[in-house]
N, C-alpha and C positions, 0 to 999 in steps of 0.2 A: 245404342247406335253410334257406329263411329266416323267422324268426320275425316274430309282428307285435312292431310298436313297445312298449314297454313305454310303460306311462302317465304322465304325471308327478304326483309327489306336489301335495299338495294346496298344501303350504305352501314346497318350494322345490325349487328341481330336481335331478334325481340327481347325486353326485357319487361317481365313481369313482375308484378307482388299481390301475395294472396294471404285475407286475412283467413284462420283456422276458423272463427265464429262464424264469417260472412258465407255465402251461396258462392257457387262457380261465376254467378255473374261480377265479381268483383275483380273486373279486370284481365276477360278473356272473354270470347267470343260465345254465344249461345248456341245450342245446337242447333237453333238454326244453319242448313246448310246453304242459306242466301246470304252468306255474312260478306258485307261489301269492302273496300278497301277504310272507308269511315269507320267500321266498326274493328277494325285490325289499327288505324292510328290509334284510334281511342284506348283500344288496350295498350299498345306500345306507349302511350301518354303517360301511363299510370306508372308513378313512382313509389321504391317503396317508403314505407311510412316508419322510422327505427324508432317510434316510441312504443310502439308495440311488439309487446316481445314475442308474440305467438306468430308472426307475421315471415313467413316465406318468402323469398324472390329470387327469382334464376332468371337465367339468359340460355338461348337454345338457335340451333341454324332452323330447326323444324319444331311442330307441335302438334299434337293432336289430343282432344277430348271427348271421352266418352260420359256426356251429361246423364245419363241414364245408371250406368255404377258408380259415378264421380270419380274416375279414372283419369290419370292426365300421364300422357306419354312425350314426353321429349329425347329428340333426337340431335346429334350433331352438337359438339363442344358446350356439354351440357351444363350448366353451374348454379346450384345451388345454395342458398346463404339463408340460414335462421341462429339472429342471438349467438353469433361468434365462431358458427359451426359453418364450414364450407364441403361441398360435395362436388368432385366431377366428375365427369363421366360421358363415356360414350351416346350410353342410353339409359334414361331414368324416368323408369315409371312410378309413379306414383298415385294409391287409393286412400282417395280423403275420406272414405270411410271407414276403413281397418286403420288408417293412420301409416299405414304400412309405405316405406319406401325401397324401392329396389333399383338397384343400380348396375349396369353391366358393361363391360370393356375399360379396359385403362382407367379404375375407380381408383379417385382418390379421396381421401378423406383428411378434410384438415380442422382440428379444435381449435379453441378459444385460445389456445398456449400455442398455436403456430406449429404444432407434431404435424406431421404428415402419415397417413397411410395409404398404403397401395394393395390395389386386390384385383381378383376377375371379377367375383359379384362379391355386394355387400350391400342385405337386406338391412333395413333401419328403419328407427320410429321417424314420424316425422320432425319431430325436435331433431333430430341428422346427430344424438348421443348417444342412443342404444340401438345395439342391434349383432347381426353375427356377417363374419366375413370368411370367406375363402380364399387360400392362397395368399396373406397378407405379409407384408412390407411395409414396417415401421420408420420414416426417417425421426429422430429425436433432433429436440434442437440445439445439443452439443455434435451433433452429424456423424452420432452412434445409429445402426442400424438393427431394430428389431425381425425377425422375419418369422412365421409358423403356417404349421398346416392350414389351423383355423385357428380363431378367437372369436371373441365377444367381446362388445363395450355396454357397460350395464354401468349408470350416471355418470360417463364421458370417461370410468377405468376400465382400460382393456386386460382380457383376461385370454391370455394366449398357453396353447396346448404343443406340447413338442417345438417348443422356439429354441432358437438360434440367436446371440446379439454378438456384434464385433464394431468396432471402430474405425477398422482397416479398410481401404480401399476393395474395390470390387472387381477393379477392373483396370488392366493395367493403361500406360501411356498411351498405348495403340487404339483402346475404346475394346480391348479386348476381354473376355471374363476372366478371373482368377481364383482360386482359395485363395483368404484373407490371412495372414501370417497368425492371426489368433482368434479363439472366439470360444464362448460361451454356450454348451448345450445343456439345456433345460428341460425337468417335464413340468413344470407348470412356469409360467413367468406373468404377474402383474403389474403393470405400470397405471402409473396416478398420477396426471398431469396436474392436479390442483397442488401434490407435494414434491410434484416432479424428480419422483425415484421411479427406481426399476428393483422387483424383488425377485426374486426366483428361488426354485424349488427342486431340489438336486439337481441342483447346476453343477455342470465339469467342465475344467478349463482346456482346450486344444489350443497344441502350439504347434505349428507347423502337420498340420492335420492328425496330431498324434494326441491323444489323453494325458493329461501333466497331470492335475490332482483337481482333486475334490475340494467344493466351495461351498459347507452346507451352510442356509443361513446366508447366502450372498446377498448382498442391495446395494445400488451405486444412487447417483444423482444423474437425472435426466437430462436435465439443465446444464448451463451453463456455468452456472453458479454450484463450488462444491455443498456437497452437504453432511451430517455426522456422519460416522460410521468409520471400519478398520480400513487401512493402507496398505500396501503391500509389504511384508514382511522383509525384514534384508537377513542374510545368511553368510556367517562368516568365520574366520577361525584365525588365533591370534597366539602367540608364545606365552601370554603373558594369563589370559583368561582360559582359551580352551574354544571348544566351538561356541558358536554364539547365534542366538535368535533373538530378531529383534521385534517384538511384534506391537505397531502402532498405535493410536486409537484417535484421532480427529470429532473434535467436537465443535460444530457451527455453531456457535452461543447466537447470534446475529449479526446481520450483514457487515458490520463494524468491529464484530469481536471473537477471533478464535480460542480456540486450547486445544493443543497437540499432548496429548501421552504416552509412550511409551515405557516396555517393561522388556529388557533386555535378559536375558536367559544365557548363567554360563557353566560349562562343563569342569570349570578348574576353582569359580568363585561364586560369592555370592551375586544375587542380580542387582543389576543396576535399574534405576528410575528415573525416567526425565521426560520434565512438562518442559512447553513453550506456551506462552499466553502474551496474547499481539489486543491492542486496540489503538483503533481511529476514533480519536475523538473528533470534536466541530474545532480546536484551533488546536491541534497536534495530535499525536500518535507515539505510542513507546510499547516495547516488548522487554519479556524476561523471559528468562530459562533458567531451570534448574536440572541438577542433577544428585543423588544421592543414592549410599550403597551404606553395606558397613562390612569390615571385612579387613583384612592383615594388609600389615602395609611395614615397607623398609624404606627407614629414612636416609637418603643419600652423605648425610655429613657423620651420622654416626654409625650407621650400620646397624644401628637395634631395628629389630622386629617387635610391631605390637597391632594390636587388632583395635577397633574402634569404627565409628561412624566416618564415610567420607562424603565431600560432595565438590562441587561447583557449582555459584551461580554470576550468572551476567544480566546486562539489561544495558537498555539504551531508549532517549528520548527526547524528543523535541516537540516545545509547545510556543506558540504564538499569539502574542498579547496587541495591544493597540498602541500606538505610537511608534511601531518599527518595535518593541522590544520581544525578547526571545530568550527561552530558559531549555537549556540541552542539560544532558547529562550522561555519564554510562558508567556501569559498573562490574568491576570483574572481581570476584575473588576463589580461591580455593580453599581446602580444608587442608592441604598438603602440598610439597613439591613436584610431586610424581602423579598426583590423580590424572590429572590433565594428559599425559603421555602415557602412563596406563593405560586408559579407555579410548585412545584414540582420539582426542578432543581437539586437541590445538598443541602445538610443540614448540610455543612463546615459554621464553625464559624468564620473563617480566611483563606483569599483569597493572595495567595502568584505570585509576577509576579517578572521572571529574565530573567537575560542574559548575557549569557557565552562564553565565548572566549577561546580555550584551543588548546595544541598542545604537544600530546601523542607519545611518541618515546619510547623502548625499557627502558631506563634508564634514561629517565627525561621525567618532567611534567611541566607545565605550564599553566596556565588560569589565567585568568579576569574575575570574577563575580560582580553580580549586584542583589538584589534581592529590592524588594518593597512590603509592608503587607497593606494592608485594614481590618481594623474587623468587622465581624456585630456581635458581642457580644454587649449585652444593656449596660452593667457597663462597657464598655471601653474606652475611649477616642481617637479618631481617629488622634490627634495633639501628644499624647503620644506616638504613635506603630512609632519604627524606620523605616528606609532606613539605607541599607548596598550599600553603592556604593564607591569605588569599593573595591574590596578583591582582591587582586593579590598575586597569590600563585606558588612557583616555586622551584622543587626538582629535585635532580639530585642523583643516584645510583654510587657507583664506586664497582667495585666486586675484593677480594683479595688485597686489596692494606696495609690491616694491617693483620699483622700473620693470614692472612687468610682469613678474614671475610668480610662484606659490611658494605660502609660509606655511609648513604644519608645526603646530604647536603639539608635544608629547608631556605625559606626565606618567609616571608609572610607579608602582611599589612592588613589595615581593616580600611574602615571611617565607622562610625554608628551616623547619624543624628535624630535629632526630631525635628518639630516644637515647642512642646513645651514641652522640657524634657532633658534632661541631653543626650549631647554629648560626644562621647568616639573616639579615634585615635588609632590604634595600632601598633604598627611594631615588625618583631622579627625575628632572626634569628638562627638556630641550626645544630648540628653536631649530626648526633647516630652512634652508631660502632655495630655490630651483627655478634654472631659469633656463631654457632650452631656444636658439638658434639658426636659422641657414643661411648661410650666408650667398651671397652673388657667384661664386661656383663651387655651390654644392655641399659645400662642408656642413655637418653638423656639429654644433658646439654646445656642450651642458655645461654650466656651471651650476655651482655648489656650497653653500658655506652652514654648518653646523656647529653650535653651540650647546655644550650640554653640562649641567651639575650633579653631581652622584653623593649621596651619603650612605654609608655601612655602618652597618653596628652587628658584629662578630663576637663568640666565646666558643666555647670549647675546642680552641682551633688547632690546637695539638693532637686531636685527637684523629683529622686528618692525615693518612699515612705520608702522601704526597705533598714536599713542601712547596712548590711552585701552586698550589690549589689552595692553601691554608690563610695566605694572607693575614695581617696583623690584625690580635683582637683589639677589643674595643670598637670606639667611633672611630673612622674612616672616613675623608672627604676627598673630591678629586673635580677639578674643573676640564673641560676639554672642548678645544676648538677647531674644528678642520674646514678644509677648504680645498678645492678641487676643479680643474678641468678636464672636458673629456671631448676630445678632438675624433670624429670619423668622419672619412670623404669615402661615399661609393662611386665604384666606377661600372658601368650598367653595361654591356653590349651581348653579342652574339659570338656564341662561340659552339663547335662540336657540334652543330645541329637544333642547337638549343640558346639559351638564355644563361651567362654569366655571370655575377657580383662579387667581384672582386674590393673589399672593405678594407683599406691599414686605418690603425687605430692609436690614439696617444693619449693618455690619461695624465695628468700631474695632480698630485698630492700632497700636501702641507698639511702633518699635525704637529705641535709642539707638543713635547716631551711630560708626561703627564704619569701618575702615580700608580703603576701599575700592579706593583707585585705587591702592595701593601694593601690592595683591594681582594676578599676573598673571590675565588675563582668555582663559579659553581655551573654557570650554563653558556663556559665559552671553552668546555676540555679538550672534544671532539675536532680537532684542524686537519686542514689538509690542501694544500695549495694546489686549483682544478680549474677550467675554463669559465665555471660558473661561479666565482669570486674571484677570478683575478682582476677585475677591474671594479670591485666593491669599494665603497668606501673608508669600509673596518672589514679585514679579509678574516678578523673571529668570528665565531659565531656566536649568538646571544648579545649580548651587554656587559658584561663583567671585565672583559678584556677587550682596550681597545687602541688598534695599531698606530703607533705615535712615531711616525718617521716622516722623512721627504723624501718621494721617491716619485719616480717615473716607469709608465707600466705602459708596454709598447703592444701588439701584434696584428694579427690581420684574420680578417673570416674570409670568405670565398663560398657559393653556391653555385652549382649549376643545374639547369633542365633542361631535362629534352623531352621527346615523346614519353620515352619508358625509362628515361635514370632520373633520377634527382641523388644532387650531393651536397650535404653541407659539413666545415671544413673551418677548425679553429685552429691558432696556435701562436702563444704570448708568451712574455716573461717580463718580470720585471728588475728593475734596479734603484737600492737606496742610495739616497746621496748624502746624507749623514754617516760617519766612522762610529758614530755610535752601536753598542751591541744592542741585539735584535732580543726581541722580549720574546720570540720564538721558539718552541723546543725544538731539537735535531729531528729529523726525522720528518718535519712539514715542507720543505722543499721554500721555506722563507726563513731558515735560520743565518742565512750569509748574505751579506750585501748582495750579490746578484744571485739574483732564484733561478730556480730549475727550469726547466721548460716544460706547459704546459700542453696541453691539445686534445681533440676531440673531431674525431669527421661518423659522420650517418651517409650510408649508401641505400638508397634501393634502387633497385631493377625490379618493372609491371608489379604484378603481385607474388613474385617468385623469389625474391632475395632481397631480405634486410640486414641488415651488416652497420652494427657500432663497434666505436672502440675508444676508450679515454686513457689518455698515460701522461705519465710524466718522466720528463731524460733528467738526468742529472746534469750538472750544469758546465762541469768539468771532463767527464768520461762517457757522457751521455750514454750511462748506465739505464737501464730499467728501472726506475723504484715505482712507479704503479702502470700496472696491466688490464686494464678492462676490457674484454670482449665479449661482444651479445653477436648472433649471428641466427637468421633464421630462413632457410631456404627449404621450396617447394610449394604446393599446392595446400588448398585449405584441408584435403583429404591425406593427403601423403606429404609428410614432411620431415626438416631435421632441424632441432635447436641444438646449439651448442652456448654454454657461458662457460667462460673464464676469468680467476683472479686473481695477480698475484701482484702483494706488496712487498717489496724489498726495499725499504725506505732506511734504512741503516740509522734506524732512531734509538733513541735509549730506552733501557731494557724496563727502565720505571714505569713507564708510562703506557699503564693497560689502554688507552683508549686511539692507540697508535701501533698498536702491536701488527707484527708482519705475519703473512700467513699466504697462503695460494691453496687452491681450490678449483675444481671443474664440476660442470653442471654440463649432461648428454639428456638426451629426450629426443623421443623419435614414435611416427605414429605412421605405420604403412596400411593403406588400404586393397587388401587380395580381392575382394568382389563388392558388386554393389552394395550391396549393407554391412559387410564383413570389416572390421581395420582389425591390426595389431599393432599394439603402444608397448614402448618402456624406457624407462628415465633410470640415473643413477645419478649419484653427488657423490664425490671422493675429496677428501682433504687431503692434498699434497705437503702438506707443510712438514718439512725438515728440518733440520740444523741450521740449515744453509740460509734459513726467515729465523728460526727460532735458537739460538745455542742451548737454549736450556730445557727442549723438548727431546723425548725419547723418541718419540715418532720415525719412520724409515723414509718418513716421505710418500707414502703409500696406505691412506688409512680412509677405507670405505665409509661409509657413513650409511648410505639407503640405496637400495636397489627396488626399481620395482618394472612389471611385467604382465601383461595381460591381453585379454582381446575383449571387442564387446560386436554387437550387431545394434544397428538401428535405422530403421525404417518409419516410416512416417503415421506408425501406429503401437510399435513396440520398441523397448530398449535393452537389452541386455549385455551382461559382461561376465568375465571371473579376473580376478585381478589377484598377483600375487607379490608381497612388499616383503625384503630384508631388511632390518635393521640392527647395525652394527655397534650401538654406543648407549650399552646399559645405564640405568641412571635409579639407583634404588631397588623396587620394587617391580621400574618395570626395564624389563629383562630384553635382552638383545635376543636377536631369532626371526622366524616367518609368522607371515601373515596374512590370510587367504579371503579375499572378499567378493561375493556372489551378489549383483547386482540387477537387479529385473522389476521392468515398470512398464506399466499397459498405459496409452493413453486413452482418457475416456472411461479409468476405471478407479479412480482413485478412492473412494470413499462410498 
């Protein structure tokens, strides 16, 4: 006998709970069809009970029971809940004695792991785990989409017949349908939310509705989280190897610890091999990489050819102790000069490994450093390039303790070893006092006064090509005192539509004359006089060399803004006022009483145009001697960079670490359709006679060209890219190089 629908309350709709063990009377009305509005609260009263697990409960706008089959039929925004499983549905009948549930219109089904599916019907046990579905619609909770004729869920795995899965949208901006730019067709596919894969069974991949290739054996991760399994393959072809397959293999060890493998495949050499292996620990985290081959290889200084094992590895890490303290480190080395540029790797000419000990507190510092260099430069000597072990470095801040100001106390050392080359020692200790100013219109005033003692202890210092680097052996001492004012007044107003600051600047400097060139010279070679040290206190870099003159160092900044420009805008120089010679080499734009002139301005305009440029004039013909321009215009889609460089510093011809040169850097990336761009960049060395006398160069010497296009859309990536390179070096060889790039979101592993 079947009752009418009960009605629904005024204000929300019935909720029920029903134990499997209990009678229909637990919580629903009798067959009685004199059931009054008391016995319809009373049911609505019942809540349900979640320490039971066998225990059902849904909400429905209608209800009706057939107590005589123990049939229950609900009607209207129907929902379902047992033990983590959710059911909704238009209409859902259910026989408490077959167990049997069936559900029709707009069925969803949602697991313990939060999957969603959708169907027209989908009959199920009453657990709402097993059962079979028609017409089904998988959402996963990476917001990959399953979909097939039919399936089955047999222990909460679904077992889907003629499926479909893609990643891709379904439907474009408009709410309109689409084919998905890719996807997956299957005759069998399994998913298992307790391991949260997806496996499938001759699967074939379509891209752009068309059959690409076969996936046998395919399984990804359903989840969010990757899990084992192979990666997409890259495809490419090089002068130096041949065509190349690179085929992956990703291993999830646990949530804190991967391992990537690959085994690269080549048509001209042997294969290559290379792991990464990544862990988070509970107070840091550190990875490595390796690589290794074995296979003929030409050494760039002598030209022999010989076969042997190669490799590269690197690593890096940082771990976290109590007290503020912290141990870093990283590591690079190769088996050769050329491996590295060979396979593509990295195209650094000097390979740096350290490791540092430090311990950071508000108001002091402390570390232990350690660094170690490898070169693959052909003209370098590997017995020549130092080791710094160790550098121990330690500062301490005191605030107000003199008429106001801050003292940091330093203390530092320094071994610098060679095999075979000139050994350096360093020690040294200093005081600086800082005392910063404004006064009643506006000025800003620093003052400065630093105190410092140095000892060396030098040998093999002939061994040093460069004599201004070699410095006297033996002990070495040297006191040094400076002092300093630094004068700026802004002037603040409105200008151009916008916001002005107009800054002139005066600096005065006092060091007395102090031992310079009998100190070895090891981390101050690199100079060069620029906006960003013209108003330093020692314009060298490092420690080793420090500028002992009285001088006066003048210029002015300037900024403006408006809605859509901002501009900022340096330009100084300075003058010694000692007749003294300058401890300066030619060629740094401070070798003459008055320096060059320095400068520096940054443009943008909205997001469309950024525009730098650093130089410096000569101080007499206000020549060029450096040219730096950065320049980037267009859209985040379509755009143009351009760099430029060029030194003409008319330095001397000894001093490789000043050397003149000029260079251009193009790059450009245009966008032909929504998903569609085309990129290509090139670097060419201009450098001639006219930077270099003693170079053959025409002035005109390529270096890399490269050229390609890619597509990407918000489920797929793809490219081809094709790279020249001009500047042989060993074994690996000037020529093309062809790189095929393609990657599914949602499909990695």
């Amino acid at each position: 006998m079947l009752l009418a629908p009960l009605p629904l309350m005024a204000l929300a709709p019935a909720v029920f709970a029903f134990d499997g063990a209990n009678d229909a009377q637990a919580g629903i009305a009798h067959k009685n069809t004199q059931s009054n509005s008391a016995d319809l609260n009373a049911a609505q009263s019942v809540k349900p009970n979640n320490d039971k697990e066998d225990q059902i409960s849904f909400s429905a706008d209608n209800l009706d029971y057939d107590s005589e089959n123990d049939i229950i039929t609900a009607d209207g925004n129907v929902n379902l809940y047992r033990d983590g499983y959710s059911l909704f549905a238009d209409q859902i009948i259910w026989n408490r004695k077959t167990g049997e549930v069936n559900a029709i219109g707009n069925v969803r089904s949602v697991d313990n792991m939060g999957n969603s599916a959708f169907g027209d019907n989908i009959a199920l046990t009453d657990s709402l785990k097993d059962g079979a579905i028609e017409n089904l619609l998988v959402i996963l909770e990476n917001g990959g989409r399953l979909a097939a004729q039919k399936g089955s869920r047999v222990n909460g795995r679904l077992f889907l017949d003629s499926a479909a899965y893609t990643a891709c949208a379904v439907v474009d901006s408009h709410g309109c349908d689409k084919n998905p730019t890719w996807q997956i067709n299957a005759r069998k596919v399994v998913f298992d939310p307790d391991k949260k894969r997806v496996r499938y069974e001759g699967a074939v991949v379509k891209l752009f509705g068309l059959p690409l290739l076969p996936l046998p054996g395919l399984s990804h991760p359903a989840g969010i989280d990757a899990g084992s399994g192979f990666l997409v393959p890259d495809i490419g072809y090089d002068r130096n190897n041949g065509a190349e397959l690179t085929i992956p293999y990703y291993f999830r060890i646990s949530d804190q610890r991967d391992l990537e493998v690959a085994a690269s495949l080549y048509t001209e050499t042997a294969p290559l091999i290379r792991a990464k292996f990544r862990s988070l620990e509970k107070n840091g985290a550190f990875q490595i990489q390796a690589y290794g081959t074995f296979g003929d290889r030409l050494s760039p200084i002598s030209a022999v050819e010989d076969s042997g094992a190669r490799g590269y590895i690197e690593g890096s890490g940082s771990f976290y102790y109590p007290d503020d303290w912290k141990i870093s480190g990283s590591l690079r080395l190769s088996s050769d000069r050329t491996f590295l540029r060979r396979y593509d790797i990295s195209r650094d000419d000097l390979l740096r490994s350290n490791i540092n000990i430090e311990n950071i507190k508000q108001n002091r510092y402390f570390s232990i450093n350690g660094w170690a260099f490898q070169t693959l430069r052909s003209n370098d000597s590997q017995s020549e390039v130092p080791i710094a072990l160790p550098e121990i470095d330690y500062r301490q801040i005191f605030n107000s303790p003199i008429m106001g100001g801050t003292v940091e106390l330093q203390a530092n050392s320094l071994l610098i070893a060679r095999p075979e080359g000139q050994d350096t020692q360093r020690a040294f200790a200093s005081a600086k006092w800082q005392k910063s100013i404004v006064t009643n219109m506006g000025q800003l005033i620093d003052f400065t006064l630093l105190g410092r003692t140095d000892i060396y202890h030098s040998s093999d210092n002939l061994l040093t090509d460069v004599v201004l680097y070699r410095g006297a052996s033996g002990w070495q001492s040297r006191g040094i005192f400076s002092s300093a004012v630094d004068i700026k007044w802004p002037f603040i107003g409105k200008a151009f539509g916008g916001v002005q600051n107009i800054t002139p600047r005066v600096q005065i400097v006092a060091t007395p004359f102090d031992a310079n060139l009998s100190i070895p010279n090891e981390d101050s070679r690199s100079l060069e006089l620029e906006t960003s040290n013209l108003f330093a206190l020692n314009r060298f870099a490092g420690y080793d060399r420090f500028e002992d003159s009285y001088r006066i160092t003048y210029g002015v900044d300037w900024s403006l803004e408006t809605k859509n420009v901002q501009v900022n805008a340096n330009l100084g120089q300075s003058y010694r006022l000692s007749n003294r010679s300058s401890i300066f080499p030619d060629g740094t734009g401070l070798a003459n009483k008055v320096s060059d002139f320095v400068g520096r301005y940054d443009v943008r305009f909205k997001d469309f145009l950024t525009l730098s440029q650093r130089f410096r004039l000569d101080k007499d013909s206000f020549a060029v001697r450096r040219n730096e321009v950065d320049a980037t215009i267009g859209s985040k889609e379509t755009y143009f960079q351009m760099g430029y460089l060029r030194l003409n510093r008319n330095n001397s011809l000894q001093l490789e670490d000043i050397a003149d040169r000029e260079e251009i850097r193009l790059g450009a990336r245009v966008k032909i359709g929504k998903f569609w761009s085309i990129f290509g960049s090139t670097n060419i060395d201009l450098t001639g006679q006219e930077e270099d006398p003693l170079t053959s160069a025409d002035g005109y010497e390529p270096i890399r060209h490269r050229l390609g296009f890619s597509y990407d859309d918000d489920c797929l990536s793809f490219g081809l890219t094709w790279r020249r390179d001009y500047q042989p070096s060993g074994d690996a060889r000037a020529g093309n190089s062809f790189l095929f790039r393609l990657a599914f979101r949602n499909l990695g592993v």
